[in-house]
N, C-alpha and C positions, 0 to 999 in steps of 0.2 A: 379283800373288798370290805370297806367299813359302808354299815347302813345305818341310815335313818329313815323310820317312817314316822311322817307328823301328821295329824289328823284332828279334823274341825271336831273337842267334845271327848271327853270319857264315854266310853262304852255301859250304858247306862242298863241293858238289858241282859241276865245274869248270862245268859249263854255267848252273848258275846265277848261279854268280861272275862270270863273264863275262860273262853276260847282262844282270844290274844295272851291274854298271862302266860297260858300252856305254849302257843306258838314261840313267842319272845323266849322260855326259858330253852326250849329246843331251837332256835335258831342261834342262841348265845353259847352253844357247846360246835358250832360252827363258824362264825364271823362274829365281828364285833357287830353290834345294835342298840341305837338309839330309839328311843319310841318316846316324843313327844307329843302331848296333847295341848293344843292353843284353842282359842273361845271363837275366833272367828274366822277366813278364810283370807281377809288381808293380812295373817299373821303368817302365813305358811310360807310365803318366798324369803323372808327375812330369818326363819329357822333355817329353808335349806342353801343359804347361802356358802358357795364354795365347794357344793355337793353337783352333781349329773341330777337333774330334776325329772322324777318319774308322775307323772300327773294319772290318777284316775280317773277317767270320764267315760260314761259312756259311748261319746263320739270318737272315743281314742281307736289304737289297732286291735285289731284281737289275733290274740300271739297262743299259740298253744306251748303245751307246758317246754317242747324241745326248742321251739323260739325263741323261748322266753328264758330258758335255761343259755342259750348260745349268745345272747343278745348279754346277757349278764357277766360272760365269761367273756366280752369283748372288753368290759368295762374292769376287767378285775385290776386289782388294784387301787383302783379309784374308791371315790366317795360317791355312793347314789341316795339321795333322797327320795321317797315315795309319799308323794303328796294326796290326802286322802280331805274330798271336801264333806262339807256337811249336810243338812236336807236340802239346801239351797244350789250344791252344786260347786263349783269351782268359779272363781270372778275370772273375768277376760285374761287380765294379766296373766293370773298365773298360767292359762291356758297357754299364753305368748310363750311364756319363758320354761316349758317343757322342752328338755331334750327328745321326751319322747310321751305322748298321749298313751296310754294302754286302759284299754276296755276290758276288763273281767266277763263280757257277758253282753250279747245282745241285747240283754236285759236290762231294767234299769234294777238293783241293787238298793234295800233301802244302807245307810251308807256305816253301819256298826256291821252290816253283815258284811259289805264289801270289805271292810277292814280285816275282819278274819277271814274272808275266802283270799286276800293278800297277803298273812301272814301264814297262812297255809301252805301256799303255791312257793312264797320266800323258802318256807323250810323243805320243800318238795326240792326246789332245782336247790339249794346247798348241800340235801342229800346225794341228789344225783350227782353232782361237782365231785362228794366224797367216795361216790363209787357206792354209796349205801343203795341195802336191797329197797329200799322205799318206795324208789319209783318204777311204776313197772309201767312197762308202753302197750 
């Protein structure tokens, strides 16, 4: 499975920053990953082009982590994009052209922190994929 997550903005507050850099280099010792950052959220369906389009929102489904680990491993092989909006949220379209809406959280999330509770959860179910003791139920 090769990913991409693209997201509205650099992570601008230090512990977010750091928190994606550390995810990304731990999830890059499992799948290949892209992590691009674009300025605005019409830019993100023309990043995940040719990719399984995973949309953040909080109107999406909320999958716990063995959902969300099974749902991934339907897709293996493939390319899945994980589309991360900015304070504004996601535009319509992109909403359209999600293969799959996913909520992190009945909560609303301001959207640096959703990107690392994202890349978290990424490297949780690659763990588990690898059999590693990381995830525990």
């Amino acid at each position: 499975m090769r990913l991409r997550v693209v997201a509205v903005g650099r992570p601008r507050l230090a512990y977010a920053r750091l928190g994606v850099e550390e995810y990304a280099e731990r999830i890059r010792r499992y799948a290949p990953l892209d992590l691009v950052f674009v300025r605005r959220g019409e830019e993100l369906l023309p990043r995940a082009e040719g990719h399984r389009k995973v949309v953040l929102d909080e109107r999406g489904r909320l999958l716990t982590t063995e959902e969300f680990y099974r749902r991934l491993l339907a897709w293996e092989g493939e390319r899945v994009a994980f589309l991360v909006g900015g304070a504004e949220g996601h535009p319509e379209a992109v909403r359209r052209e999600a293969d799959l809406l996913l909520a992190l959280s009945p909560l609303t999330l301001q959207h640096e922190l959703a990107l690392l509770v994202l890349m978290e959860q990424l490297y949780r179910v690659l763990t588990l994929r690898a059999g590693h003791p990381y995830h525990r139920p």
